[in-house]
C-alpha positions, 0 to 999 in steps of 0.5 A: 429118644425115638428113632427120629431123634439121635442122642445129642450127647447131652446128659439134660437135652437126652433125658428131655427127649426121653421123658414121653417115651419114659411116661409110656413104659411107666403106663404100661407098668402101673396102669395108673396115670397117677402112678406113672407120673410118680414113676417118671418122676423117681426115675428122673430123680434117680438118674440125675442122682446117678449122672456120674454114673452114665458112661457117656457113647452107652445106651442112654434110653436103655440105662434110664428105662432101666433105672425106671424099671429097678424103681417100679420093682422097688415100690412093689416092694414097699409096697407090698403087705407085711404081717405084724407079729406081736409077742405071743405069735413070735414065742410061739415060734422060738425054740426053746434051748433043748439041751438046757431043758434036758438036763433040767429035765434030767435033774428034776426026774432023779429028785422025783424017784428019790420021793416015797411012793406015797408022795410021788402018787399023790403030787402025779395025781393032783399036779399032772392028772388034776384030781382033787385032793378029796377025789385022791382021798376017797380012792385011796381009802385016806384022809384029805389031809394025808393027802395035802400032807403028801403033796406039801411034802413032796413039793417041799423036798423037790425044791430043797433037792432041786435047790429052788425057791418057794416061787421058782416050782409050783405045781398048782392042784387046778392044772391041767393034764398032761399027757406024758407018761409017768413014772411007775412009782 
């Protein structure tokens, strides 16, 4: 209502009188003609929604610029970009138990320096370092097969100690590196 005009106490008659002065407030917030026309259209619906709402002898354009602006707020929010995050980006980000891990940790660490020294040498060199058999062979002055003996057998009694099927622990020769120190044999 502009200060020509006095609120007649009608909830329909106000908000009629309101509506140029609705569309004005909606232009300056969206800047866009089109937009402003939705707004005031929201907004319209919003109040005619909440008419129970409005205390009547309140300040009715102050209740429904308000209701517009909340609107306006509202679809900037809805608006606004939002980031898919597929499954590998959302693993990344959870953490894993770490108490669980540790004590997994601890198990396998003690079934390790129960292996002889041979096959402790020789699961370390091709599991985490990535040697290949032939290369750990030719250091060690011993034949290949020595070698894949030594890791087949390290490998075999890991799972039994640590009570783990064949496919549950697989330490593969063509791993990469990694760079935790290893126990002294």
């Amino acid at each position: 209502m502009s200060s020509r005009q006095a609120p007649t106490g009608d909830f329909d008659t106000d908000l009629t009188q309101l509506l140029p002065r609705l569309r004005v407030y909606a232009l300056s917030l969206t800047r866009d003609s089109v937009r402003a026309d939705d707004l005031v259209q929201q907004t319209i619906v919003r109040s005619l929604a909440g008419r129970a709402s409005f205390r009547p002898g309140t300040n009715f354009p102050g209740w429904l610029f308000r209701i517009q602006r909340n609107e306006f707020i509202s679809g900037l929010r809805r608006e606004r970009p939002t980031v898919e995050l597929n499954d590998a980006i959302v693993n990344t980000l959870a953490q894993p138990h770490r108490q669980e891990s540790a004590i997994v940790l601890r198990e396998f660490m003690t079934a390790f320096r129960t292996l002889a020294g041979e096959q402790r040498r020789a699961l370390l060199l091709t599991a985490l370092e990535g040697h290949s058999h032939a290369t750990i062979a030719a250091a060690a002055g011993i034949a290949i097969g020595t070698v894949k003996s030594r890791v087949s057998r390290a490998r075999a009694q890991l799972r039994e100690m640590l009570d783990l099927d064949a496919g549950d622990f697989t330490l593969a020769a063509s791993s990469p590196p990694v760079s935790h120190a290893a126990p002294a044999a």
